[in-house]
C-alpha positions in Angstrom: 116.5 108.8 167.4 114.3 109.6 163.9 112.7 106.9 162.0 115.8 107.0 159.2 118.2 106.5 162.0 116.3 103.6 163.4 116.1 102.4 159.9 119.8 102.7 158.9 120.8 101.3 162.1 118.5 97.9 161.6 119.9 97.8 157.9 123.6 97.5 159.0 123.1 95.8 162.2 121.2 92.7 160.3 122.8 89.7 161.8 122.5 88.1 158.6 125.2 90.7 157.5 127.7 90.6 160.6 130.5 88.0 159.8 132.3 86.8 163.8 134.9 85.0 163.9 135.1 81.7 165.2 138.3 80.8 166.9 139.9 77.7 165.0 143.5 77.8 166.6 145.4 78.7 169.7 149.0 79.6 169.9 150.0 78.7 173.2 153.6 78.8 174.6 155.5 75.3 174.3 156.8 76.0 177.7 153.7 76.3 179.5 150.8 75.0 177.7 148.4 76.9 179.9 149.3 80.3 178.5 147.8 81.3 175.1 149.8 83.5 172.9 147.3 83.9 170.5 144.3 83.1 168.7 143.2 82.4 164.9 139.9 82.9 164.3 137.7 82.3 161.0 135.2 83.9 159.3 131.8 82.0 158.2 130.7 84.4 155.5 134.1 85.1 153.8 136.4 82.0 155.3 139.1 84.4 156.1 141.6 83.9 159.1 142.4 86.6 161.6 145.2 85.5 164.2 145.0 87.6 167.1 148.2 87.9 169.1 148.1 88.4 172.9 151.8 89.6 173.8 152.8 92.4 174.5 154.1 93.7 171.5 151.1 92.1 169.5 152.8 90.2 167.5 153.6 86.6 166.5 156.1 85.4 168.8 159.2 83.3 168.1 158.6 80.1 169.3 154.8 78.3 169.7 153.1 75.2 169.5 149.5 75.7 167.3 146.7 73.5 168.7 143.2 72.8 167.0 141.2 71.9 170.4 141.6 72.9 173.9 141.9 70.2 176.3 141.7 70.8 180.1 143.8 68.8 182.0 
């Protein structure tokens, strides 16, 4: 790897500069709470949501109950 390569790579990778999500809210089916359908994460640098859907079609299914906070039990 050159010197500019290094030097573009540390210039985008700053971690100042990459935005992750947090997750913020599960989808999970109100038949069986155990199951998450899908997950809404949010941004810290721009406050945008992302919901991320885990069925098989990837996308938002017909019938879920939104939680806030996880709870094992």
């Amino acid at each position: 790897m050159t010197d500019q390569e290094t030097a573009t790579l540390d210039r985008v990778a700053s971690s100042a500069e990459i935005d992750v999500g947090n997750p913020v809210e599960w989808m999970v089916d109100p038949d069986s709470r155990e199951t998450i359908l899908g997950v809404t994460y949010e941004f810290s640098q721009t406050g945008a949501r992302k919901t991320v859907w885990y069925t098989p079609n990837k996308r938002r299914t017909k019938t879920y109950h939104v939680v806030a906070k996880l709870t094992e039990g």
